[in-house]
C-alpha positions as CSV (number, residue, x, y, z in Angstrom):
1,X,71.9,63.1,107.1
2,X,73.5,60.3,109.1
3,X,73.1,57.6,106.2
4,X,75.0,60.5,103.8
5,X,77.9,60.9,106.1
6,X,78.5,56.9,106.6
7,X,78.1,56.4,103.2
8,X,81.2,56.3,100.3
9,X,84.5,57.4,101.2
10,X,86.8,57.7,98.4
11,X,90.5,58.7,98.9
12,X,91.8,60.7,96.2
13,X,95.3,62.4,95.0
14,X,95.1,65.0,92.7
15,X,97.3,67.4,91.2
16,X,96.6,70.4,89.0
17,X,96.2,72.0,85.6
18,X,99.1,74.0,85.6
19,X,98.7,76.0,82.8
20,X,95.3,77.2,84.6
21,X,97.2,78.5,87.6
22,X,96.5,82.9,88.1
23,X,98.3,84.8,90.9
24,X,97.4,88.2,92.6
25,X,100.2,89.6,94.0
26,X,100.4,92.0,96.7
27,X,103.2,94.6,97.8
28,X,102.8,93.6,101.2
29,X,104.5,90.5,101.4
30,X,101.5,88.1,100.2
31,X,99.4,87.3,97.4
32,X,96.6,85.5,96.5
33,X,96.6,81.8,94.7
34,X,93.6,80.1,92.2
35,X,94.9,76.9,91.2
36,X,92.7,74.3,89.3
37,X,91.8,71.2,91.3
38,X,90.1,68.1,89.0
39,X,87.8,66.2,91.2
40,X,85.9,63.0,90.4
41,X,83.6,62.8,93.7
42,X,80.8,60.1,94.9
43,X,78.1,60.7,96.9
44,X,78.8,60.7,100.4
45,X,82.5,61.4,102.0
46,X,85.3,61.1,99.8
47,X,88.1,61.7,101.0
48,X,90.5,64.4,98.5
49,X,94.9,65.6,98.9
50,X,95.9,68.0,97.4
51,X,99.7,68.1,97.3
52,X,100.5,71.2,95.5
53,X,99.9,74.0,97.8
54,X,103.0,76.5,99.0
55,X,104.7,76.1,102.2
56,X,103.3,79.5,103.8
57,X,99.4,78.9,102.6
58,X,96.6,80.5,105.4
59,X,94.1,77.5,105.9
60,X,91.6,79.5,107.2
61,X,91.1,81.7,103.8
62,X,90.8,78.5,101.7
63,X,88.0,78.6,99.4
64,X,87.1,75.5,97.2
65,X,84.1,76.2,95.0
66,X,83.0,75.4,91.3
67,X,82.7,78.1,89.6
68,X,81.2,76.7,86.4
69,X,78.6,73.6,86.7
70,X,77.3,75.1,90.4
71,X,77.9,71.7,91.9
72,X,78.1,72.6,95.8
73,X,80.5,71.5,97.8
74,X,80.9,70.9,101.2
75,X,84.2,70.6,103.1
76,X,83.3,68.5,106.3
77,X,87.2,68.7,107.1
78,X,90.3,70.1,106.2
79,X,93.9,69.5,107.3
80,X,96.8,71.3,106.9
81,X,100.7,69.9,106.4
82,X,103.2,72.2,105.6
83,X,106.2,69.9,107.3
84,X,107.6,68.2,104.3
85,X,110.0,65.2,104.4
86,X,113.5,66.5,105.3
87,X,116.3,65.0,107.1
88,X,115.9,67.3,109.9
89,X,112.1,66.2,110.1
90,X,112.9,62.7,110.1
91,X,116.2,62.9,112.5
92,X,113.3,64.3,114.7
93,X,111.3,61.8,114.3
94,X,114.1,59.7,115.4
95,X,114.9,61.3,118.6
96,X,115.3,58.8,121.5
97,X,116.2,56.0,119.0
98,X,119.2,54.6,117.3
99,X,119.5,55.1,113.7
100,X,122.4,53.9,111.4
101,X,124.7,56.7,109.6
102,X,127.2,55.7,106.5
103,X,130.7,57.1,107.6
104,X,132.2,58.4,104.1
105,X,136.4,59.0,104.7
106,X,138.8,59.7,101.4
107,X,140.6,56.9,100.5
108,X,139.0,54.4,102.8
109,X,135.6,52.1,101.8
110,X,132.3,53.5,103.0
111,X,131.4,51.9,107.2
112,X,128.3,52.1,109.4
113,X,128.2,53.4,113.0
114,X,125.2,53.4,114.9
115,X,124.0,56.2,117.1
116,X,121.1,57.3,119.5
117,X,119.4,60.5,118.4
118,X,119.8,62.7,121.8
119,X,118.8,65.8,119.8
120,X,117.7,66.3,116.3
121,X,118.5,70.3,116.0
122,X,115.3,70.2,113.7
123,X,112.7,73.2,115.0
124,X,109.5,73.2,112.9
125,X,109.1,77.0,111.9
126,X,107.6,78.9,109.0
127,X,109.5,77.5,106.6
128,X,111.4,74.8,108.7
129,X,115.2,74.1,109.3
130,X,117.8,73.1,112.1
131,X,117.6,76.0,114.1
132,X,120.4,74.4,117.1
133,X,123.0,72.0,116.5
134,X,121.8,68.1,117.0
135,X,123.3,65.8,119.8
136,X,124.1,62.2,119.1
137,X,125.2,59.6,121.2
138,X,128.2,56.9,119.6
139,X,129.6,54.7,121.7
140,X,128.4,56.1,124.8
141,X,129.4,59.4,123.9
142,X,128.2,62.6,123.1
143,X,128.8,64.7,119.8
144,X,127.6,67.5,118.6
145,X,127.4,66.8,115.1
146,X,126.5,64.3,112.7
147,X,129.1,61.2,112.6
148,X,127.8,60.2,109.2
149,X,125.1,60.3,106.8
150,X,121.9,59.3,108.4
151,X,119.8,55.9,107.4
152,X,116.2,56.0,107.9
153,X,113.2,53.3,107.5
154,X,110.8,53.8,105.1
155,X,108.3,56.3,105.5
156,X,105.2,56.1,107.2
157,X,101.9,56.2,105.5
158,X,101.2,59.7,106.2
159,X,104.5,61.3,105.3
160,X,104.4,64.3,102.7
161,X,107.0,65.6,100.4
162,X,104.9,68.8,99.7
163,X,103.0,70.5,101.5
164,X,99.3,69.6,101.6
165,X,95.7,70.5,102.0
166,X,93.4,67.5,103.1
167,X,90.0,67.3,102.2
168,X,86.4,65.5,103.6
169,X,84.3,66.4,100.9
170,X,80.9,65.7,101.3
171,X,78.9,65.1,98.0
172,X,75.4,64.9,97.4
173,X,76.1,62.8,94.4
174,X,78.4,61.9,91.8
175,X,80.5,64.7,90.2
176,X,83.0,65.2,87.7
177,X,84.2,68.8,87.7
178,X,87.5,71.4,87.7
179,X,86.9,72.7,91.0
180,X,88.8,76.3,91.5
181,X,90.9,76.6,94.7
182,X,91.3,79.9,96.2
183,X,93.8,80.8,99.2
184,X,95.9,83.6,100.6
185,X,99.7,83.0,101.3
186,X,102.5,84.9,102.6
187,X,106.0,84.9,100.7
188,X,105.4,86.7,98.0
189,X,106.0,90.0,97.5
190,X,105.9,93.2,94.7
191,X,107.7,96.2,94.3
192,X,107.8,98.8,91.4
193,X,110.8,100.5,90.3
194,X,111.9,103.3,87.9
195,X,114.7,103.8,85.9
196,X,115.3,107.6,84.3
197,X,117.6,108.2,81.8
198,X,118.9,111.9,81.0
199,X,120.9,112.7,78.3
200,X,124.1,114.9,78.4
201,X,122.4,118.4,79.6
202,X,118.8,119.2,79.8
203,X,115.8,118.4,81.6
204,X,113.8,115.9,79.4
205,X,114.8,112.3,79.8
206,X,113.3,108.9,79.2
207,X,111.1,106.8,81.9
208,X,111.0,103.2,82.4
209,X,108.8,101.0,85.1
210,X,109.6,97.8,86.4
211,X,107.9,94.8,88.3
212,X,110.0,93.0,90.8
213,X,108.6,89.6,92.1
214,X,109.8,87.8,94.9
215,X,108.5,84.6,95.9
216,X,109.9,83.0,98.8
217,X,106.5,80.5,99.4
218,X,108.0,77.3,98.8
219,X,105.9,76.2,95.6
220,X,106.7,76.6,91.4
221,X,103.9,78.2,89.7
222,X,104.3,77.0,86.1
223,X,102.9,79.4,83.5
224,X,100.6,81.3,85.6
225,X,98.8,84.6,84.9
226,X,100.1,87.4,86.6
227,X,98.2,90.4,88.7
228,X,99.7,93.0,90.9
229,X,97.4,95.0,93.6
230,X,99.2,98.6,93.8
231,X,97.4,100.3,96.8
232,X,97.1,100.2,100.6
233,X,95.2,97.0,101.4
234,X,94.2,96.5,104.9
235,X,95.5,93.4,105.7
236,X,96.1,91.8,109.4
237,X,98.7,90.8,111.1
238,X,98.8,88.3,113.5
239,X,101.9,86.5,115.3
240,X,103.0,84.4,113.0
241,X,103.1,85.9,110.0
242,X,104.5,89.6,111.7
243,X,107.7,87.6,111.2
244,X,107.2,88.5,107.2
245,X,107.1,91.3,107.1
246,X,84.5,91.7,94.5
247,X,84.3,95.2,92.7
248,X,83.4,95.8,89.1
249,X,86.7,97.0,87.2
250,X,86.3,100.1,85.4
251,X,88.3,101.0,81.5
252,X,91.8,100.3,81.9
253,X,94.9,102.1,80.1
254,X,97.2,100.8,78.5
255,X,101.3,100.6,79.4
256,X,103.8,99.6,77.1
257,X,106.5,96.5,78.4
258,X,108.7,94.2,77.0
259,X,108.3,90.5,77.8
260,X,111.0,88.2,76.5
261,X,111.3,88.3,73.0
262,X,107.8,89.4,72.8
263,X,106.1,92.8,72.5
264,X,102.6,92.6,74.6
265,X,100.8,95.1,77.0
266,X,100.2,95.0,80.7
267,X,97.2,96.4,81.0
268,X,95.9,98.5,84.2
269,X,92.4,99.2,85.5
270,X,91.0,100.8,88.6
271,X,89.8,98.0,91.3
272,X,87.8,99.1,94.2
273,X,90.1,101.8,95.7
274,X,93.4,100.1,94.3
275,X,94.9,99.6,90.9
276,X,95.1,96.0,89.0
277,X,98.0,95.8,86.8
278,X,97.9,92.3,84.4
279,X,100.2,90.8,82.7
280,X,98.8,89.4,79.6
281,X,101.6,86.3,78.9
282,X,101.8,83.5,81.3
283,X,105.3,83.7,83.1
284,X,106.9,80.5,85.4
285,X,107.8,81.9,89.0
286,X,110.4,79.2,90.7
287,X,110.5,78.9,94.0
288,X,113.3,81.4,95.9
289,X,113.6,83.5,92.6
290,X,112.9,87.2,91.7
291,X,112.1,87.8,88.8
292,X,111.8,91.5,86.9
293,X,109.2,92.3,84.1
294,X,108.8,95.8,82.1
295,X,105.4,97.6,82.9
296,X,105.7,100.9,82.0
297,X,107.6,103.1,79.2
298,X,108.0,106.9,78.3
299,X,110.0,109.1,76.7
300,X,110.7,113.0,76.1
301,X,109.6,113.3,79.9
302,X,109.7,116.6,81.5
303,X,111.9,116.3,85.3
304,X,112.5,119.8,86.0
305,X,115.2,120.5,88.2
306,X,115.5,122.5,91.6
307,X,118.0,123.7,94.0
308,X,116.8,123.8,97.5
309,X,118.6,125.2,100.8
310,X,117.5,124.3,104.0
311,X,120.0,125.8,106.0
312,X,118.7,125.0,109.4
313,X,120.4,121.9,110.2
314,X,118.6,119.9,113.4
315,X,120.7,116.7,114.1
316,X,118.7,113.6,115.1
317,X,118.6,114.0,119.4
318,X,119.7,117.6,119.3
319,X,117.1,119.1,121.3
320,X,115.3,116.3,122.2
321,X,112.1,116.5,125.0
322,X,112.1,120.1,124.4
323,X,109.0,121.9,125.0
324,X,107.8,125.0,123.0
325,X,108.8,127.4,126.2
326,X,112.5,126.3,125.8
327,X,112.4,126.6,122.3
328,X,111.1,130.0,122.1
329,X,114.0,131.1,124.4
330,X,116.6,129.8,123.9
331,X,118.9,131.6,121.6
332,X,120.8,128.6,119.9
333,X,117.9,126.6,119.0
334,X,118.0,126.1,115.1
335,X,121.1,127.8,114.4
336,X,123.6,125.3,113.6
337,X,123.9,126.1,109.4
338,X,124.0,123.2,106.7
339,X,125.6,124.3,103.9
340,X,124.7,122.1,101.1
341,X,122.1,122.7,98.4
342,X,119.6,119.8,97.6
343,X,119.2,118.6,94.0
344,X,115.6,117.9,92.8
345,X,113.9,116.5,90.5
346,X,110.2,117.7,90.1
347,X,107.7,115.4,87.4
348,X,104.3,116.0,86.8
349,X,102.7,113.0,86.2
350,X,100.1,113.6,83.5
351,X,99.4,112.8,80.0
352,X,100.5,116.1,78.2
353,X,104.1,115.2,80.4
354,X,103.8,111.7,78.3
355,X,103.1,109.6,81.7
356,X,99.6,110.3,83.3
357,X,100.2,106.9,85.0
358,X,99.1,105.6,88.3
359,X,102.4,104.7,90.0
360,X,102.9,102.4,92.4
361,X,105.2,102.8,95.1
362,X,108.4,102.4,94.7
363,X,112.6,103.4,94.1
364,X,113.4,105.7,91.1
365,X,117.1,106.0,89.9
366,X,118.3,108.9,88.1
367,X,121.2,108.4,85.1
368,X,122.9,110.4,82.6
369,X,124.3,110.3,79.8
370,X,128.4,111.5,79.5
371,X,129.0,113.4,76.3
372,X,130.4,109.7,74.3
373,X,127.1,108.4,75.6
374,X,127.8,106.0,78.4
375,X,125.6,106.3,81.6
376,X,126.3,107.0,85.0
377,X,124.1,107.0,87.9
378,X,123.4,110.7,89.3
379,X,121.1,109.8,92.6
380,X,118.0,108.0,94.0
381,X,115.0,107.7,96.1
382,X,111.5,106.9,96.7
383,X,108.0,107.5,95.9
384,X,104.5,106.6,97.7
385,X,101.5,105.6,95.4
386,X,100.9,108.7,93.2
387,X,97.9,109.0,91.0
388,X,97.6,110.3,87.6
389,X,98.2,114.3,87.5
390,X,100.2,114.2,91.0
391,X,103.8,116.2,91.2
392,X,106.8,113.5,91.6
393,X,109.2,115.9,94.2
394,X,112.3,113.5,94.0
395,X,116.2,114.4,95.9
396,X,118.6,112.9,93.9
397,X,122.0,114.9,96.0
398,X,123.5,117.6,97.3
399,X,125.0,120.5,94.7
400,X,128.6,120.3,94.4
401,X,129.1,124.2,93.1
402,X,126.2,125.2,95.3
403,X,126.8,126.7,98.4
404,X,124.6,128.0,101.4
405,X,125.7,129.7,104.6
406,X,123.1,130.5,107.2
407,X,124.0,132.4,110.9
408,X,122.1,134.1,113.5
409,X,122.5,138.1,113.6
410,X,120.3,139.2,116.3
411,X,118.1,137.3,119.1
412,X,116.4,138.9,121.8
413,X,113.1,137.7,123.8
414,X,110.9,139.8,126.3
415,X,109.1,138.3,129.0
416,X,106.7,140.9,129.4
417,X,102.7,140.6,129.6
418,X,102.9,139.2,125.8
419,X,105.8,137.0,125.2
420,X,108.0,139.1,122.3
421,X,110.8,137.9,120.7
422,X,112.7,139.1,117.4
423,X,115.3,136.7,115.9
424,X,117.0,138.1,113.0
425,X,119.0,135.9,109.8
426,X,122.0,136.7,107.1
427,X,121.7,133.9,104.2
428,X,124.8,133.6,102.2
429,X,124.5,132.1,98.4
430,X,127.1,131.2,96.3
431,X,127.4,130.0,92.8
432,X,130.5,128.6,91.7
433,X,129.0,127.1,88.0
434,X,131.2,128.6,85.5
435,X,128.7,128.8,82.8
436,X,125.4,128.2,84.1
437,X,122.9,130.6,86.2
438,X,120.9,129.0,89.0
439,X,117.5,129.6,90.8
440,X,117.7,128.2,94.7
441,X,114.7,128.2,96.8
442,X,115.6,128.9,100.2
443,X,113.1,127.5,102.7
444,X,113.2,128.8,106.6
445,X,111.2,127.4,109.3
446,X,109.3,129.6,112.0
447,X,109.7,127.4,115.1
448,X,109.0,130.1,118.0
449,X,105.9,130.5,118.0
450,X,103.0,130.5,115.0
451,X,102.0,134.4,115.5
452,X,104.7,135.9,113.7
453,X,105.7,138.4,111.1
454,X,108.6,139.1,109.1
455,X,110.5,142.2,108.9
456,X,113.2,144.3,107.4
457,X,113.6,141.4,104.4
458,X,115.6,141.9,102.0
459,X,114.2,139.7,99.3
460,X,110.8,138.7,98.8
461,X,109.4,135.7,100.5
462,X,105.7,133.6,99.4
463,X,104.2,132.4,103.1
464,X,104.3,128.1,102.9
465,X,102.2,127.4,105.5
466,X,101.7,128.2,109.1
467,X,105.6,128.2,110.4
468,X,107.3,127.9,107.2
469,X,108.3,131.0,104.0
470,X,110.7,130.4,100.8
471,X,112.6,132.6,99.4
472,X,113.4,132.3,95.6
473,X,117.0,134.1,94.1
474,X,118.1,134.0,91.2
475,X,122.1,134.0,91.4
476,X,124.5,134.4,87.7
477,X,127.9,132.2,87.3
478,X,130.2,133.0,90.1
479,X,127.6,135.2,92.3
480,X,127.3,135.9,95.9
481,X,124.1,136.8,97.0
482,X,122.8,137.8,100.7
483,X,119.5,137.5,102.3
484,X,118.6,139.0,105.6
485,X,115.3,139.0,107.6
486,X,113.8,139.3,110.8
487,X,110.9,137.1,112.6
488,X,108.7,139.0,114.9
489,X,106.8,136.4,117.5
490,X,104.3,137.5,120.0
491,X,103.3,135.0,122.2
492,X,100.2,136.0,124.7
493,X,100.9,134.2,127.5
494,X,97.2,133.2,128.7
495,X,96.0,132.7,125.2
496,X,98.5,130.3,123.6
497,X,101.5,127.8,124.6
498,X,102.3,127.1,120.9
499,X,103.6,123.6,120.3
500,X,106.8,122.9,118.8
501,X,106.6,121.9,115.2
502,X,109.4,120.0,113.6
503,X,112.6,121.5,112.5
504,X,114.1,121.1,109.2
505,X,111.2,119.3,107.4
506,X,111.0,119.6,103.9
507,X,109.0,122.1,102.7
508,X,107.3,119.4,100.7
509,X,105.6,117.6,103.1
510,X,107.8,114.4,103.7
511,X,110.9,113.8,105.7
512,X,114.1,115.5,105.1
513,X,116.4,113.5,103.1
514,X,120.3,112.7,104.6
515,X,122.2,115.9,103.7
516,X,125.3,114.9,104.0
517,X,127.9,117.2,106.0
């Protein structure tokens, strides 16, 4: 083994073939990079840089293999450089010594002062930079900027312009071969987006998907091919990149995008427990761009519209570090009213509803058209992952001729053996459409206690879940309508201390949205 390792050492440079490059790209602020790395080895050591890597590259998931021939090879060492030539790097280099800097004044010819570096300003950090002004001494004083632009030697043997991964690669003999080079990195990112179009009235509008890319890595990927991971990947963070924020594919569907001038297909498969999405044509990312590309396309989708009043308005801090004792009773708990009227937008996501997609997470805008056909936004938000057949629930606003009124009518709580208390409520609906009747579902939340039973209502109720009913009225143009009802709690006070659940949560299962006032 001895006589291998003190045998040939070759030093080589090599660059890539481009057009070979693939990306995986992650909505978690990394991705994954296989570039195509020509080697021409000897037997023994040879010595290999790369100088093509990006600027936030992990060196411990490297993976340099041959994926065709089977040669094996075996990295004695690698190194690391992500500090690239700058004049910050090099002022650093410089501190303690007296460099020359060209003094450039309008109107006057170009003169040299010399100065002593005190302090460069230069603090090597994930992507580098002057983080702190630099110090530099001219005739024994001290400045705190540059008097000039800097002059430098040359550079030493070792300097780098990009950053770079250096090899020992020990061979067991001669190869020629197109090595595949595998690595993580941070700096990129992937987000989806949606864009729904309605036109002038109705419920059935057009859907369009986009990928947004980010990279922020510090390298140019000419002409790569292009992969997206949609799904919850467990992926570690440790302290310096928490400033960032093999499975057998099975048949894929097919999603309509536009690419340039082109007409192609992204295609999307399950992977493992996650979603691939591929872009078949090669696209160049530059470095510090973001770049948008069409995945998905549908029209004549169903979004169904529905009114919602939660009239229980809890503001954040409220009644906060109260315990379910206080809340039981305490007559003011829950009672300040909210009068507006959510607007949402329900889609089922499914093939007879012309999507049936696998989503990834992301923003979706609403817009509609005017009667002359020009768009205007009408609302936003956000969606998790949502699988094929799933119900989008989506608040896009508050009704403006929707209003809700909400106030206490009764309250009184026993402290006897059980714990009784009877809280009763007077909902006030109002339609002020013109032409247009209106179904609102009006959600209450049973936050006293989770034995209870509603009495004297005066409007059928379906039971949620354990502290939550809805109500569903029906009101015509320009009605008033009134609902009243009563909660009955009994609390037994050696069997149960109920906890407190959260108030005003929507009756969907995520948070509320911001209601305005």
């Amino acid at each position: 083994m001895k006589k291998h390792l003190l045998g040939f050492i070759l030093v080589m440079l090599v660059g890539h073939a481009g057009a070979e490059t693939s990306l995986t790209i992650y909505n978690q602020n990394f991705g994954v990079v296989r570039d195509v790395v020509p080697l021409d080895l000897q037997q023994g050591v040879n010595q290999v840089r790369f100088a093509d890597t990006t600027a936030h590259l992990e060196p411990d998931s490297v993976i340099l293999r041959d994926p065709k021939s089977g040669v094996k090879l075996s990295i004695v060492e690698q190194n690391y450089r992500a500090d690239p030539v700058s004049q910050g790097l090099l002022l650093h280099l410089n501190e303690g010594k007296e460099i020359e800097f060209v003094v450039r004044e309008p109107s006057k010819p170009d003169r040299t002062v010399k100065g002593k570096v005190i302090r460069s300003g230069y603090t090597q950090n994930l992507g580098g930079g002057d983080s702190t002004q630099p110090v530099v001494e001219v005739d024994g004083k001290l400045q705190f900027s540059l008097p000039g632009e800097p002059r430098f030697s040359a550079f030493a043997d070792d300097t780098i312009l990009k950053p770079t991964l250096d090899w020992r690669i020990f061979a067991e003999k001669a190869a020629k071969l197109d090595a595949e080079l595998c690595y993580v990195t941070r700096g990129m990112s992937w987000e989806a987006s949606y864009n729904v179009v309605a036109l002038e009235a109705g419920d059935v509008m057009d859907f369009t998907g986009w990928i947004t890319i980010a990279n922020r890595s510090g390298k140019v990927f000419k002409d790569a091919r292009l992969q997206f991971i949609a799904g919850d990947v467990s992926k570690l963070r440790d302290a310096e990149n928490a400033v960032y924020a093999a499975a057998t594919p099975s048949r894929g569907q097919n999603v309509v995008f536009d690419y340039g001038a082109a007409r192609a297909k992204v295609t999307e498969e399950v992977f493992d427990e996650f979603h691939l999405y591929s872009v078949p044509l090669p696209a160049t990312l530059h470095d510090d761009e973001t770049k948008q590309i069409e995945f998905a396309r549908a029209e004549a989708v169903k979004a169904q519209r529905i009114f919602i009043y939660d009239g229980a308005e809890l503001r954040q801090g409220m009644y906060e570090n109260w315990n379910s004792e206080r809340i039981r009773g305490n007559s003011e708990y829950g009672t300040l009213s909210n009068p507006k009227i959510w607007v949402v937008r329900e889609i089922k996501n499914s093939e007879a509803n012309h999507l049936g997609l696998p989503l990834p997470k992301g923003k979706v805008r609403f817009y509609r058209k005017d009667r002359d056909g020009r768009l205007h936004f009408t609302g936003e938000d956000r969606i998790g992952h949502t699988a094929r057949d799933e119900i989008l629930r989506l608040y896009s606003g508050n009704a403006f001729d929707l209003v809700g009124e909400r106030k206490q009518t009764n309250f009184k709580s026993d402290n006897s053996a059980d714990l009784v208390t009877n809280e009763s409520f007077e909902i006030k609906l109002r339609n002020r459409k013109l032409d247009e009747a209106v179904e609102i579902r009006v959600v209450e939340h049973l936050y006293r206690g989770t034995n209870w039973e509603i009495r004297d209502n005066s409007a059928e109720f379906s039971k949620m879940d354990a502290g939550t009913i809805e109500f569903r009225v029906t009101l015509k143009p320009g009605e008033e309508r009134v609902i009243k009802y009563t909660a009955h709690y009994v609390v037994a006070v050696a069997k149960e201390k109920p906890a407190a659940p959260t108030m005003g949560a929507d009756p969907f299962g995520a948070p509320p949205p911001a209601r305005g006032n």
